[in-house]
N, C-alpha and C positions, 0 to 999 in steps of 0.2 A: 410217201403215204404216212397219213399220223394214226397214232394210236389212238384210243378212246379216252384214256385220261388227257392227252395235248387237246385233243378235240374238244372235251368240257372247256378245260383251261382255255382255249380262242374262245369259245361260247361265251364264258361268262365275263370273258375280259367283254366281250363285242355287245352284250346286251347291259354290262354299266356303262358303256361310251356310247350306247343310244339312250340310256336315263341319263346319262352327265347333258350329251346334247338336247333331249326334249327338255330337262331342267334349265337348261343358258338360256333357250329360246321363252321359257316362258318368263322367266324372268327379266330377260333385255325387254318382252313387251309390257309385263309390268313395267317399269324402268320408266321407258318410254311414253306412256301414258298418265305415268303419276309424279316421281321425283325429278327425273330429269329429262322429261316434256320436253325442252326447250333446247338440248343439247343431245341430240342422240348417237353422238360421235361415243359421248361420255357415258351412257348406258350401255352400247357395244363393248366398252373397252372396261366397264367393269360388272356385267353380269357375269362371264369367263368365270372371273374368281370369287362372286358370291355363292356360282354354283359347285365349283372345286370346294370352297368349301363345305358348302351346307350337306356336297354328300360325304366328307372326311367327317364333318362332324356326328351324322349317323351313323357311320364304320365304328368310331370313335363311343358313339354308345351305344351301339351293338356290341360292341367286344367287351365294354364294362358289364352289361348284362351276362353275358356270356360267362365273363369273367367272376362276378358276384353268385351266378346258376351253380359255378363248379363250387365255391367254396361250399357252398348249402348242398350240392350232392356230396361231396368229401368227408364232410360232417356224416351225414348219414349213413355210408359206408361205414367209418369209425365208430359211430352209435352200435351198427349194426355187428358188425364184427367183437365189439364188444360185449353186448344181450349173446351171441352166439356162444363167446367162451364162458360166459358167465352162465347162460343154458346149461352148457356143457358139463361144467364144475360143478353145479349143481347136484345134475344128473349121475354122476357119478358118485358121488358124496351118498343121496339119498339110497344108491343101490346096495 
């Protein structure tokens, strides 16, 4: 029996490998209908890795957003922390 966090984890593994596969498929029929019409041995064997990548390269900037979000929350914590002690001193001072 799995727990509820394995259970997410199969989840979300099972519904990128139904977006990896609706992604291949749409793309081999693009593929097939536009660039390489005429060979569709060649549009099967390389939609696979058009769509491995195009969704790495979303992960890839999701995670720079992600990653660009925390700096700019960071900052703001430190601003914040900072107006807090500087409140503080103040407040002291003036009493």
């Amino acid at each position: 029996m799995m727990g509820p966090s394995l259970q997410l984890s199969v989840d979300i593994v099972g519904i990128i490998l139904r977006i990896l596969n609706f992604l291949q498929n749409l793309i081999l029929e693009f593929l097939e209908e536009t660039i390489l019409g005429s060979n569709p041995e060649l549009a099967t064997q390389f939609s696979g890795a058009i769509s491995t990548l195009i969704l790495m390269t979303a992960l890839y900037l999701l995670l720079s957003f992600v990653n660009a979000l925390r700096k700019v929350i960071g900052y703001l914590i430190l601003l914040g922390w900072g107006l807090l002690g500087l409140a503080m001193l103040l407040a002291t001072l003036a009493a």
